[in-house]
C-alpha positions as MATLAB code, in Angstrom:
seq = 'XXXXXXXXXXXXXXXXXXXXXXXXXXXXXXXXXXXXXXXXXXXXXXXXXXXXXXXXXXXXXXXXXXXXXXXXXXXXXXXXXXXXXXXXXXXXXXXXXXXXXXXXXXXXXXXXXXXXXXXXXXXXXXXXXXXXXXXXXXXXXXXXXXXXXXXXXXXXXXXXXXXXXXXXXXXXXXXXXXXXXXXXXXXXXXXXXXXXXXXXXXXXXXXXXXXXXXXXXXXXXXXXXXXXXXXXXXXXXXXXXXXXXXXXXXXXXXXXXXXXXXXXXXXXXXXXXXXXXXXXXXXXXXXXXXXXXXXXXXXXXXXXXXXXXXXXXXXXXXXXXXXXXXXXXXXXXXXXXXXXXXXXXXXXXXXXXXXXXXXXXXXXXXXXXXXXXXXXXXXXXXXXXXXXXXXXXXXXXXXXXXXXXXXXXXXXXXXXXXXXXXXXXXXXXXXXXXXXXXXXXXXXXXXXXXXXXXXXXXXXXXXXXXXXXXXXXXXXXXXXXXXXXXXXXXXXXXXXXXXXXXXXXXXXXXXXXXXXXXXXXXXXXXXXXXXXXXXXXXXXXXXXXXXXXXXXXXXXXXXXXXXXXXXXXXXXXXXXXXXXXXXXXXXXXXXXXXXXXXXXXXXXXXXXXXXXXXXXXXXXXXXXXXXXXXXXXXXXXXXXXXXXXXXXXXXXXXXXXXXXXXXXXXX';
ca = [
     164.160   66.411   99.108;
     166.389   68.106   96.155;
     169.648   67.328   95.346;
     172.794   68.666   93.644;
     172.261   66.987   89.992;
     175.654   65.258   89.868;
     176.585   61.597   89.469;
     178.402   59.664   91.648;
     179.656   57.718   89.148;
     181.352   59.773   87.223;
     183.440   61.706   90.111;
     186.688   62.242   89.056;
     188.959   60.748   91.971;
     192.278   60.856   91.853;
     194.141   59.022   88.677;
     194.502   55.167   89.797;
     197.550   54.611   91.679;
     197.642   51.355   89.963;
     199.211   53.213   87.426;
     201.127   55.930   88.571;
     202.610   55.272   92.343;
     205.847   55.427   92.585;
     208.629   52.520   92.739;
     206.041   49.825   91.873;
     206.538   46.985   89.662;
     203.928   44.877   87.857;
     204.777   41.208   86.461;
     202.882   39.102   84.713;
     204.216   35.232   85.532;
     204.690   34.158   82.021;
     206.801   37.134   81.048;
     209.489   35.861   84.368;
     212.057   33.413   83.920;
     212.939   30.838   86.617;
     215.316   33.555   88.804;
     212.816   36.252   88.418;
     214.432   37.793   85.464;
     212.377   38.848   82.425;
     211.964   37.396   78.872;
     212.601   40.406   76.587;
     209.966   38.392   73.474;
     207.480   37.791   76.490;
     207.245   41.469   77.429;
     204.128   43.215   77.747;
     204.704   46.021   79.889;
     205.413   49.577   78.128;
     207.081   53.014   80.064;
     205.363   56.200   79.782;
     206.838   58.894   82.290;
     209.543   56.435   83.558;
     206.368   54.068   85.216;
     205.951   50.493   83.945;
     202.619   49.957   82.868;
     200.901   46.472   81.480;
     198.629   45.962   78.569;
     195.290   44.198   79.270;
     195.184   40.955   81.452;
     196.673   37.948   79.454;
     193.788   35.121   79.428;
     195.326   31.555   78.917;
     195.306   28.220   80.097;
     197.381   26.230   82.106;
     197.078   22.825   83.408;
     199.661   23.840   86.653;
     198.481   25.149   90.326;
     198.434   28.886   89.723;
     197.585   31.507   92.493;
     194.681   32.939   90.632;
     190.733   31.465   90.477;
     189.387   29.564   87.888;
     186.572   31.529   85.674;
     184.866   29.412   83.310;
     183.650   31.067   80.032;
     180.821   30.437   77.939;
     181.301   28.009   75.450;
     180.176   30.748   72.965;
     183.765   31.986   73.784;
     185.751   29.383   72.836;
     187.978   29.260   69.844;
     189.071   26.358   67.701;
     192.550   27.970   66.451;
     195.686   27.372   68.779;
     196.205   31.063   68.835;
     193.752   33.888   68.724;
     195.318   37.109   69.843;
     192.548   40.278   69.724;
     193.907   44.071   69.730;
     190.989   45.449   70.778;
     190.557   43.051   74.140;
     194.215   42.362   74.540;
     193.082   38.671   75.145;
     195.395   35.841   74.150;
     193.055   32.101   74.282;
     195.320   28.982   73.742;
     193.550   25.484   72.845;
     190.394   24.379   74.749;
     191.081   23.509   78.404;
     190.647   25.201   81.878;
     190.598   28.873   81.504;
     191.843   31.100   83.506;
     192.908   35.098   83.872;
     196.254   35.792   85.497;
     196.067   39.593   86.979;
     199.307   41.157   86.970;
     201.561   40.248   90.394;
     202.435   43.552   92.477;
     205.965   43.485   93.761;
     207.645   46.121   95.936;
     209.977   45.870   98.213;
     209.361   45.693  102.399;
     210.796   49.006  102.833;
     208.328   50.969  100.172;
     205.411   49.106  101.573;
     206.412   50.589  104.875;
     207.122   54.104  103.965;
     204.211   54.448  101.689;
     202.231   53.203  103.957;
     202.909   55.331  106.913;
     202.767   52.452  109.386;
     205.494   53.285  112.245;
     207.172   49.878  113.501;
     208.361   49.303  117.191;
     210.788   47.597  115.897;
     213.325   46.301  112.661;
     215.067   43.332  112.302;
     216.672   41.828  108.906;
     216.693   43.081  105.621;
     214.313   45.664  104.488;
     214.840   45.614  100.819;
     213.441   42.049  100.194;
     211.108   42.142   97.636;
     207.731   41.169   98.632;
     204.980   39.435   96.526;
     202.020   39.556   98.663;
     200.347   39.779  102.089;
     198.691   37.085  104.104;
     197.368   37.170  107.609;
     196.069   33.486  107.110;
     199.023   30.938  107.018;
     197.735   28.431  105.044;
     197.775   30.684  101.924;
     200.534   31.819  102.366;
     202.969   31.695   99.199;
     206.596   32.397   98.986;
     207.615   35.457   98.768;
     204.839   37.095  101.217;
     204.824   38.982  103.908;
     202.807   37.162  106.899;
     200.817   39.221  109.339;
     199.812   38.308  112.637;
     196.861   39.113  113.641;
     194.708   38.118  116.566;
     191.610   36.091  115.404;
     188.109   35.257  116.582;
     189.454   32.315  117.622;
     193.134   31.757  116.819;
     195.865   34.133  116.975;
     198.012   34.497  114.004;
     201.610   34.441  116.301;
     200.909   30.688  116.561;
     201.165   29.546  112.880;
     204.196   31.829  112.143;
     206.432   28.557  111.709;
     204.171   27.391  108.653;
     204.227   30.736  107.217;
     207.732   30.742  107.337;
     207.736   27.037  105.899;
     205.364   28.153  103.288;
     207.752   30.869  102.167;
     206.938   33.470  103.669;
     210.071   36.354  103.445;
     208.692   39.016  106.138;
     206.518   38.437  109.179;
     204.464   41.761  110.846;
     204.437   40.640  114.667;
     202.707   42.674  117.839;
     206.115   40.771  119.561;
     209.453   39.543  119.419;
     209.615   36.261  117.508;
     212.699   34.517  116.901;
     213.207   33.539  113.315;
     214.834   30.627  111.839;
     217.845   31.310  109.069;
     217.260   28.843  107.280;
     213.802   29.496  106.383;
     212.762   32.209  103.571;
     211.939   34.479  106.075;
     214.004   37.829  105.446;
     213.046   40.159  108.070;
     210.506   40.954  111.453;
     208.704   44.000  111.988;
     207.096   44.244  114.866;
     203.810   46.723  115.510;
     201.605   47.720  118.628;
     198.540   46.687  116.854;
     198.944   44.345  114.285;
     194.903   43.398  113.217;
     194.876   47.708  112.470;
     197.819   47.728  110.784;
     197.031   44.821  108.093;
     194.449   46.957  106.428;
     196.529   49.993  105.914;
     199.684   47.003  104.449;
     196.856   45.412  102.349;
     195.609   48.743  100.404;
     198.646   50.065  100.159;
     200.452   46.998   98.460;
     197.754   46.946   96.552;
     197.491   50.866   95.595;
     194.547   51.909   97.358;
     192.083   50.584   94.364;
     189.100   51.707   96.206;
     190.231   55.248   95.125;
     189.755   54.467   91.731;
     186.420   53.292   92.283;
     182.808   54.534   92.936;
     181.699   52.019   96.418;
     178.440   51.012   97.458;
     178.164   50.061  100.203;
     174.981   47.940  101.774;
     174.295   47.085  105.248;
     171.573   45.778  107.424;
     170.215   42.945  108.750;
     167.946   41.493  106.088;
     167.873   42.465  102.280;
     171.735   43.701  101.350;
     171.892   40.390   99.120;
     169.020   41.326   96.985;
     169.389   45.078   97.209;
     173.167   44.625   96.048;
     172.084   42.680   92.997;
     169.493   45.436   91.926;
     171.734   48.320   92.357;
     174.502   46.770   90.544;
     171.802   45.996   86.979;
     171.247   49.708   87.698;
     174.630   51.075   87.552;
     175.263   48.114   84.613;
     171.883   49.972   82.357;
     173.780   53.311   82.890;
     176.619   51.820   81.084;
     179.115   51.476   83.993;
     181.269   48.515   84.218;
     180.267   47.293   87.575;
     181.698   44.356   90.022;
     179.900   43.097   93.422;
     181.525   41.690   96.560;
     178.539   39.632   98.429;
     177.606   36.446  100.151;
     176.278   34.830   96.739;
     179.442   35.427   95.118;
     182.728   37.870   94.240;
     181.847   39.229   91.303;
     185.268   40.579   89.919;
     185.411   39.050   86.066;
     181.734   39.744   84.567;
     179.335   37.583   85.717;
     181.136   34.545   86.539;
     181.220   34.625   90.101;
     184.125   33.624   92.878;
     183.269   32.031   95.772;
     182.645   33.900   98.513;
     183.620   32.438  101.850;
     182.188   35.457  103.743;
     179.720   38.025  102.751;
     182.507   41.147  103.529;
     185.985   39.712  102.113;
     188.974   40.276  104.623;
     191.120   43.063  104.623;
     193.661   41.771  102.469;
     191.278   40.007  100.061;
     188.986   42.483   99.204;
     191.948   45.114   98.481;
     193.307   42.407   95.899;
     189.634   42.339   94.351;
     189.238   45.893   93.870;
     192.853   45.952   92.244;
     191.652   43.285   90.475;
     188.380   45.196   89.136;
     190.547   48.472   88.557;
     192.960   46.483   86.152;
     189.356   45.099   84.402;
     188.261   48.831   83.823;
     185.447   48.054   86.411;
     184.223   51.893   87.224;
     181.921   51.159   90.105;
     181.508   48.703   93.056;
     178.267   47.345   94.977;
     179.317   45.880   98.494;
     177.498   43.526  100.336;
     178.763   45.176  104.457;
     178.826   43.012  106.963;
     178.994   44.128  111.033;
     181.300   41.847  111.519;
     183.338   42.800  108.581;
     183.044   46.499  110.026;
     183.714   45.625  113.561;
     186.981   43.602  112.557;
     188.663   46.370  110.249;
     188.203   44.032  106.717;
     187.159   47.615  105.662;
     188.730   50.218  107.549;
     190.625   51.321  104.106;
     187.958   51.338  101.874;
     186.778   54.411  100.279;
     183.181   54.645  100.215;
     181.037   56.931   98.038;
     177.727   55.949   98.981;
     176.141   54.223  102.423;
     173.089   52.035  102.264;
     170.992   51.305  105.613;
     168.617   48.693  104.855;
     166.880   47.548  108.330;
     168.430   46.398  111.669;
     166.785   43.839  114.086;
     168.443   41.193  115.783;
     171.429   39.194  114.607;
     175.168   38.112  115.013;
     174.631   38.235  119.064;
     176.825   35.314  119.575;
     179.612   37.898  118.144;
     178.726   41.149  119.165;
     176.798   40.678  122.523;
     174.308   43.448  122.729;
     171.986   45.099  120.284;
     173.942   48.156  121.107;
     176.902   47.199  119.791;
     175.474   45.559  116.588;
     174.169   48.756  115.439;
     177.260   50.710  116.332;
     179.304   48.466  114.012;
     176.649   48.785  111.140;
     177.464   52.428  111.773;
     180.996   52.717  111.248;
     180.262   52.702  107.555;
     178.236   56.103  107.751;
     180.328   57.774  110.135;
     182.725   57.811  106.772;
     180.386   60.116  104.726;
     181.756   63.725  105.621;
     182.392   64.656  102.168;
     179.078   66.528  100.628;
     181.144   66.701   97.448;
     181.335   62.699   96.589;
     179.687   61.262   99.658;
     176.191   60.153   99.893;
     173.512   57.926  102.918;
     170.703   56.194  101.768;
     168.142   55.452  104.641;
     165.035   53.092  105.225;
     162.598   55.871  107.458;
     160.852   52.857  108.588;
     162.934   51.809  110.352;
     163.016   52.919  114.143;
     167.138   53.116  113.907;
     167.093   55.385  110.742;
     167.918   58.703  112.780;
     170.698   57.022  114.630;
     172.509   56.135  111.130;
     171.515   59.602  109.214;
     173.121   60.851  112.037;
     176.694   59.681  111.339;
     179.238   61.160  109.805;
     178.776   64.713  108.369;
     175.478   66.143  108.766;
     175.659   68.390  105.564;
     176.220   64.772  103.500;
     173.108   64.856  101.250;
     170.697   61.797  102.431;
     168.067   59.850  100.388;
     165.239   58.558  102.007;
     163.131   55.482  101.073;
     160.211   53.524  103.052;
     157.056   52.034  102.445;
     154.787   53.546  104.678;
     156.212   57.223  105.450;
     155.189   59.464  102.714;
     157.504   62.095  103.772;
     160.440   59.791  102.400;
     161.617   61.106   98.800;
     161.100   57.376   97.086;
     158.308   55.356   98.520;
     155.161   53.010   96.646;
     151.921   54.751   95.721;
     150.679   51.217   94.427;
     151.439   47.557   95.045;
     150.154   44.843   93.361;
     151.481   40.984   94.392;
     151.092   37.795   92.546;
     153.376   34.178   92.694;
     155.202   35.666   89.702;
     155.319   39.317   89.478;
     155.475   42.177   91.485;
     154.347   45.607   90.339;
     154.932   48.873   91.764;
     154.453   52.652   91.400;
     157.283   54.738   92.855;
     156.850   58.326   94.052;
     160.650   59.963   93.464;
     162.388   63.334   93.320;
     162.734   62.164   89.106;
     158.873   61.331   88.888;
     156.596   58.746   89.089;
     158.190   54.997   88.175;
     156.200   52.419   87.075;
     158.473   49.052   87.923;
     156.989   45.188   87.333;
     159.785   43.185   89.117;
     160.048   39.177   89.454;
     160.621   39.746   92.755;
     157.786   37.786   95.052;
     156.807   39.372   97.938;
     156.010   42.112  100.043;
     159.263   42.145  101.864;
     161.289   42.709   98.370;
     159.424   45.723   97.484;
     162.224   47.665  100.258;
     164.636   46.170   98.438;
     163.410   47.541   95.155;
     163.231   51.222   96.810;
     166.622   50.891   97.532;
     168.035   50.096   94.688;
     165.585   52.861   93.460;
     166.491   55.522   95.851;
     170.767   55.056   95.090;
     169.449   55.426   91.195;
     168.475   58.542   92.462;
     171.816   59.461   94.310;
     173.638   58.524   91.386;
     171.612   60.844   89.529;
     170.743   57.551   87.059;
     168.239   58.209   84.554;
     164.945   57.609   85.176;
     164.868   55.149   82.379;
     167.811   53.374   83.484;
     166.945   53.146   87.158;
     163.538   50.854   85.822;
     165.260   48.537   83.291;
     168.147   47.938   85.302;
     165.698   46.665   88.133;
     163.119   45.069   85.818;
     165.739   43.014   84.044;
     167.564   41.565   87.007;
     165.378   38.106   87.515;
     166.391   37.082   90.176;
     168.969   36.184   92.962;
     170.009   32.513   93.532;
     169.004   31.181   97.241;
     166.279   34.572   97.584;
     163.134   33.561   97.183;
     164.182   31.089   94.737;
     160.869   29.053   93.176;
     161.548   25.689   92.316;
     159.569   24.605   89.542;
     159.284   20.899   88.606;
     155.552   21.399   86.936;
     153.834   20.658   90.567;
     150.514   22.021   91.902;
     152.183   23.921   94.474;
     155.040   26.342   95.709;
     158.134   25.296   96.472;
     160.605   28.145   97.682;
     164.210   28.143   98.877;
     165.401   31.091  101.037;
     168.051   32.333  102.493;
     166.262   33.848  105.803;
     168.050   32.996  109.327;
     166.941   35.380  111.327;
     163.726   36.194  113.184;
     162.560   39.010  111.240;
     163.119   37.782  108.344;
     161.103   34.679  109.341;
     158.515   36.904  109.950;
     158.590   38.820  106.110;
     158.981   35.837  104.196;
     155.461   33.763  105.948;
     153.602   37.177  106.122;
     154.402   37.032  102.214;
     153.120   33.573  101.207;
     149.971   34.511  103.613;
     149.489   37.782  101.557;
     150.393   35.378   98.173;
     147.224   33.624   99.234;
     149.146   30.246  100.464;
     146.596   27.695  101.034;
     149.174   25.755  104.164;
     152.305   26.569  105.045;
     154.858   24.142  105.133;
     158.329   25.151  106.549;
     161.551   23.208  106.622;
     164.338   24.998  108.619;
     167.720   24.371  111.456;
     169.913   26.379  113.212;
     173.563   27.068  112.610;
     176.004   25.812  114.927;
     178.604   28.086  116.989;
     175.875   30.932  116.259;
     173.662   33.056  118.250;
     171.863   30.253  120.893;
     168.801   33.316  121.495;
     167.752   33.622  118.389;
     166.719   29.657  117.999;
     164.052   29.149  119.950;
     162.675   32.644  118.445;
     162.592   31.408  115.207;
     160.392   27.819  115.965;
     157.604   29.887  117.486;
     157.784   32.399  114.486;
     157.852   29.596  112.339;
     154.918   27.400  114.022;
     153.237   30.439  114.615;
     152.645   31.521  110.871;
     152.667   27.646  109.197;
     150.867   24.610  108.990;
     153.265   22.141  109.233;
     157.067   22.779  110.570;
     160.046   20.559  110.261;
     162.817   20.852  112.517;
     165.942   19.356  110.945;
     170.319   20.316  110.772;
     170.963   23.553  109.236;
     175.072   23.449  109.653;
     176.043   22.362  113.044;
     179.500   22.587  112.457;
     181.135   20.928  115.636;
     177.910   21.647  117.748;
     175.710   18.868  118.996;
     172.451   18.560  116.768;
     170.593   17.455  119.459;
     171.480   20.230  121.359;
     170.466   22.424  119.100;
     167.236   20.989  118.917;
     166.551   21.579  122.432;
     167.513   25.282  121.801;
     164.687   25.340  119.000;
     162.296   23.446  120.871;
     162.295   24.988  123.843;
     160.437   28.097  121.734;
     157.413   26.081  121.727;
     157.722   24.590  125.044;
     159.284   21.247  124.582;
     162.507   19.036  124.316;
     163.631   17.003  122.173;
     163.011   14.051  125.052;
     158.911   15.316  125.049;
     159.431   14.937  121.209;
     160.924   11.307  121.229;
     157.935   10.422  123.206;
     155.879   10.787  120.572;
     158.352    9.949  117.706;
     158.574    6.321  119.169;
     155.015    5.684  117.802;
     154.909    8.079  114.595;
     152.313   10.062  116.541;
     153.649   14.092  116.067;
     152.917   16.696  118.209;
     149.587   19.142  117.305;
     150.843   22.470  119.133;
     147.703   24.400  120.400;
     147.634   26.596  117.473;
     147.123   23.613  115.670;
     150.547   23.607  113.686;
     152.306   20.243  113.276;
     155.703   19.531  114.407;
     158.092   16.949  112.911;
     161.307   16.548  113.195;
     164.791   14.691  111.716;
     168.517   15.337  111.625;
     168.807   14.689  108.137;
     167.724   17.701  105.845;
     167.654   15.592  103.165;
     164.715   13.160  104.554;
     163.057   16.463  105.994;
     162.974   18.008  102.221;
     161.615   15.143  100.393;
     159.433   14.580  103.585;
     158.289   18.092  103.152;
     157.807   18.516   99.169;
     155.636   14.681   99.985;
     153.229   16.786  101.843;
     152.299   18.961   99.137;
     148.990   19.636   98.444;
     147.643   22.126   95.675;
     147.697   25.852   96.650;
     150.723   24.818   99.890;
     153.797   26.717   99.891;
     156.779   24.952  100.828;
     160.166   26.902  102.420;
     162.970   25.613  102.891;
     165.048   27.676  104.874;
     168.249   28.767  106.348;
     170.695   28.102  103.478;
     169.555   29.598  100.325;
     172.242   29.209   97.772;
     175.000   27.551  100.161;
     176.223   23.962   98.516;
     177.930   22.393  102.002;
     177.040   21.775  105.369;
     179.791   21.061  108.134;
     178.951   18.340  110.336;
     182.068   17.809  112.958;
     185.150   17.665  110.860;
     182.848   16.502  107.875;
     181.936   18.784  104.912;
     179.166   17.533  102.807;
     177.421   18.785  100.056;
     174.063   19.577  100.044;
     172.264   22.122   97.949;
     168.661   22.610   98.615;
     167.404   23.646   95.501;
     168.820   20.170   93.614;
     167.191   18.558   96.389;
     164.134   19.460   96.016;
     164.098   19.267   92.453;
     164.691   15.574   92.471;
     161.968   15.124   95.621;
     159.752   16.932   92.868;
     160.729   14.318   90.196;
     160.070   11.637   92.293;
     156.593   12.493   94.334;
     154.695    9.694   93.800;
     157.768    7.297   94.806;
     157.677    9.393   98.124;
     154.087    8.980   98.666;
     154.001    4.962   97.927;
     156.850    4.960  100.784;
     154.401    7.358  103.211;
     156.783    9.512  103.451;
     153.806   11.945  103.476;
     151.735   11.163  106.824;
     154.798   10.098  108.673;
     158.671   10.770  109.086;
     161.073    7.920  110.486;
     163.815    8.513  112.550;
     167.561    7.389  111.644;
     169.927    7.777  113.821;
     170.875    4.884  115.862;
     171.293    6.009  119.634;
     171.247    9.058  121.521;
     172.827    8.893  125.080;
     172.487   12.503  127.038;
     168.913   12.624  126.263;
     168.313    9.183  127.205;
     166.215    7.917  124.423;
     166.658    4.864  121.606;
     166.000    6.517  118.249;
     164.320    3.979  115.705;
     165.805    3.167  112.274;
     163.403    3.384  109.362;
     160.269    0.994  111.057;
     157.199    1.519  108.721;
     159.185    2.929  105.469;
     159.838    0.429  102.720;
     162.880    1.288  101.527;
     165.393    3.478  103.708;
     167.716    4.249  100.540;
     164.967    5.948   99.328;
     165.096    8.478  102.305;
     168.254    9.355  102.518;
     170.049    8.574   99.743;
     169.959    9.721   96.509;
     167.536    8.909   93.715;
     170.369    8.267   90.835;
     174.098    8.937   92.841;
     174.669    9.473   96.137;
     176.335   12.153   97.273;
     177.132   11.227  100.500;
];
């Protein structure tokens, strides 16, 4: 289909209210003295049209607890004077040491984040001119001089922890009731609302002035693929010479590419309005999101100002939260019931997908739409030719710009969607053609996707993060397709997650491999053995049928021929796995991708699968001496409710050498 040559990324929206909203102040922490006044010789603020404005971010180093995350720098970067102060960056680096950026602090008081906000209290108590640093909803981060929201939780509610907000300094608290508040804490004043979890959104973008305005937003969603697609779309708006930041279960991309952690793939409502500020104050121009349903069904982006919609794929996922299919996709949709703007607004749509009319169908139907599958050549991008290797993949694209000619290192059959994504948003963003191909030919990769471990081995050994049945399905359809000689797959199941969706995934996975391993995959305070009977019960048996056989290192043949092993430790089931490896096998290890911990109870250990397979791979022939190869032990000591007397290491010489690690342990 045509459409209006304009680009998305140059729209002028309104000028950024960082900058010119009213009553705001802006303080850099060095330039305050210890009563909040300011140093006159540490100023670097300037007035133009009676608003205080700040110079560039100040980069420094300090060895004290400061609000702001750590971003290391290339050593390339680093300067041997004391002082090196650059006009043209506005940076200022002081001697070698931690590094880190302090943004500029937004302060205003409670009664202009109310009236600018347009939020309409039940009721007032206390002092509404208190100046306010900040908003929390979660108590523990709470710092003083914030205003603490209450909001209802998953699983907590945020009325119950409004004593350690107060202890914490917090000098406001946003209730849904009447609280009493103590005196002599910091606290200043209560407001209390009807709704509380809607109102924190609206507080959060408007202390933060709205930053999403001043940005051109992405936004992905779907059940399998926004990781991947995310990264390719943001190298594409990068070749077109767009500064360009990424919010995303891999990482919060905010300062270049050095990445913050990212403790969920949508940020909350309060966080991700203080990383867009953040971005805006960088001179970051565009934004690719990473959209979670749960992020969309909780509000974390009810005040985000989208330009663009993505709708990758939808099968099943996140039941344990949403409870029906139904109500999954309806939260995926609340993102493209936002595009009613034909002017700046945007959907991108996977055809293929039985659910595509449902989400084109959102919103305004006169928003222009950009179609992309692989096997409906009605779409406007879609593949004339594919050809797949271990290394490379290689495509022709049909598009409303031409013919495109893209050789990804992307593996897989799977990934080519993701590639017509990121090629069909090129398109809405009216990128040139050129662009579009070497921003998606140059991005190599994305860590925990697909990720090939090479340690100079005659076979594959891939970590990925797939969790859900369908993507199960993709990734072992690919290494069939890739010409995988057996399939060995290593995967568990979350705890405190969708129960259904376990026992689907064991008969995917014995199904389409050789050999499967059954082992934790983050249990958090869930009973690993009852999640193996949840996984095992796709194939037919418990983890009692499976201790039968375990007792005599005999392992169950399932009909299909597939064998089934099993152990509680991942690490044991990794280098048990990467033993087995026989030229022309493809290993997976599933589940976790590029996640470093695993909660087990109260216990967080780290545990990266990629490092642990690497050192497996260094240390083969040590695994195979041990037999770690034909037969896997069983370590854990007793197991009551199932009735059964797990053995300790009978058979394997040297029990350090299964679980613990080959130079340091880690736990």
């Amino acid at each position: 289909m045509s459409l209006p040559t304009l680009s998305l990324l140059s729209f002028s929206k309104p000028s950024s209210p960082l900058l010119f909203l009213r009553r705001r102040a802006f303080l850099l922490p060095s330039a305050l003295g210890p009563n909040g006044e300011f140093h006159p010789e540490s100023r670097k603020e300037s007035y133009r049209g009676g608003v205080l404005q700040l110079q560039d971010t100040i980069l420094t180093t300090e060895v004290g607890p400061l609000r702001d995350n750590l971003v290391k720098l290339p050593a390339k970067e680093a300067v041997d004077k004391e002082w090196v102060s650059s006009s043209d960056s506005g940076l200022v680096s002081l001697p070698k040491s931690r590094v880190r950026i302090l943004e500029p602090e937004f302060r205003l008081t409670l009664a202009e984040l109310i009236d600018e906000s347009g939020v309409v209290p039940v009721s007032v108590y206390g002092d509404m001119e208190v100046l306010i640093s900040g908003i929390q909803n979660d108590s523990r981060k709470v710092m003083p001089g914030n205003v603490f929201v209450c909001c209802a939780g998953y699983k907590t509610d945020g009325h119950c922890f409004v004593a350690e907000a107060m202890e914490r300094g917090a000098v406001a608290v946003v209730a849904s009731r009447e609280l009493g508040i103590n005196e002599k804490l910091a606290c200043k004043a209560l407001l209390v609302m009807e709704d509380t979890n809607s109102v924190l959104p609206v507080l959060a973008a408007t202390f933060y002035g709205h930053p999403s305005k001043s940005l051109s937003v992405i936004g992905i969603t779907g059940t399998n693929g926004k990781t991947t697609t995310a990264h390719l779309v943001r190298a594409v708006s990068e070749a077109m010479g767009k500064k360009t930041g990424m919010l995303g279960s891999v990482g919060y991309y905010v300062h270049g590419n050095y990445p913050l952690e990212a403790p969920n793939t949508t940020p909350t409502a309060v966080m991700v309005q203080e990383l867009m500020a953040k971005m805006v104050r960088a001179g970051t121009e565009a934004v690719v999101m990473e959209v979670s349903s749960v992020g969309l069904s909780v509000g974390r982006c009810d005040e985000i100002d989208f330009d663009m919609a993505v709708f990758m794929n939808l099968t099943r996922d996140h039941l344990d939260f949403h409870g029906t299919e139904e109500e999954y996709r309806n939260s995926k949709a609340k993102m493209f019931a936002r595009m009613v703007d034909p002017r700046f607004h945007r959907k991108i749509v996977n055809i293929d997908d039985p659910n595509a009319s449902f989400f084109v169908a959102q919103g305004n139907p006169g928003v222009p739409v950009v179609t992309f599958a692989m096997g409906n050549k009605d779409a406007d991008v879609y593949p004339m030719k594919i050809e797949l290797s271990l290394f490379k993949t290689w495509v022709v694209i049909n598009t409303p710009k031409g013919i495109l000619e893209i050789s990804s290192s992307l593996i897989g059959r799977y990934n080519i969607y993701n590639i017509l994504a990121a090629v069909a948003v090129g398109i809405a963003m009216d990128a040139p053609s050129e662009n579009i191909v070497r921003g998606i030919e140059e991005m190599d990769g994305v860590p925990g996707r697909f990720e090939l471990i090479n340690e100079g081995q005659n076979f594959a050994v891939v970590v990925d993060y797939a969790h859900s049945p369908d993507s199960f399905c993709r990734l072992l359809d690919a290494a069939r397709e890739l010409g995988a000689q057996r399939i060995i797959t290593v995967f568990g199941c979350a705890g405190e997650t969708d129960k259904g969706k376990r026992p689907m995934l064991t008969k995917i996975a014995s199904e389409k491999s050789d050999v499967i391993i059954l082992t934790s995959g983050n249990p958090k305070s869930e009973n690993q053995f009852n999640i193996f009977d949840d996984m095992l019960a796709g194939i037919g048996l418990t983890l009692q049928d499976y201790l039968q056989y375990g007792e005599k290192f005999l392992y169950p043949v399932l009909p299909n021929g597939c064998r089934l092993f099993l152990h509680d430790n991942r690490r044991v089931a990794i280098r048990a796995a990467v033993a087995m490896g026989k030229e022309g096998d493809m290993i997976f290890l599933l589940g976790r991708g590029h996640e470093l911990y695993q909660i087990e109870g109260v216990k967080k250990r780290y545990i990266d699968d990629r490092e642990e397979c690497r050192e497996a791979l260094q240390h083969v022939d040590e695994l195979h001496r041990a037999g770690l190869d034909k037969r896997i032990p069983m370590v854990v000591a007793s197991f009551k409710d199932h009735g059964a007397l797990l053995m300790s290491c009978t058979g394997i010489c040297d029990q350090e050498l299964l679980t613990g690690k080959f130079t340091c342990p880690k736990f």
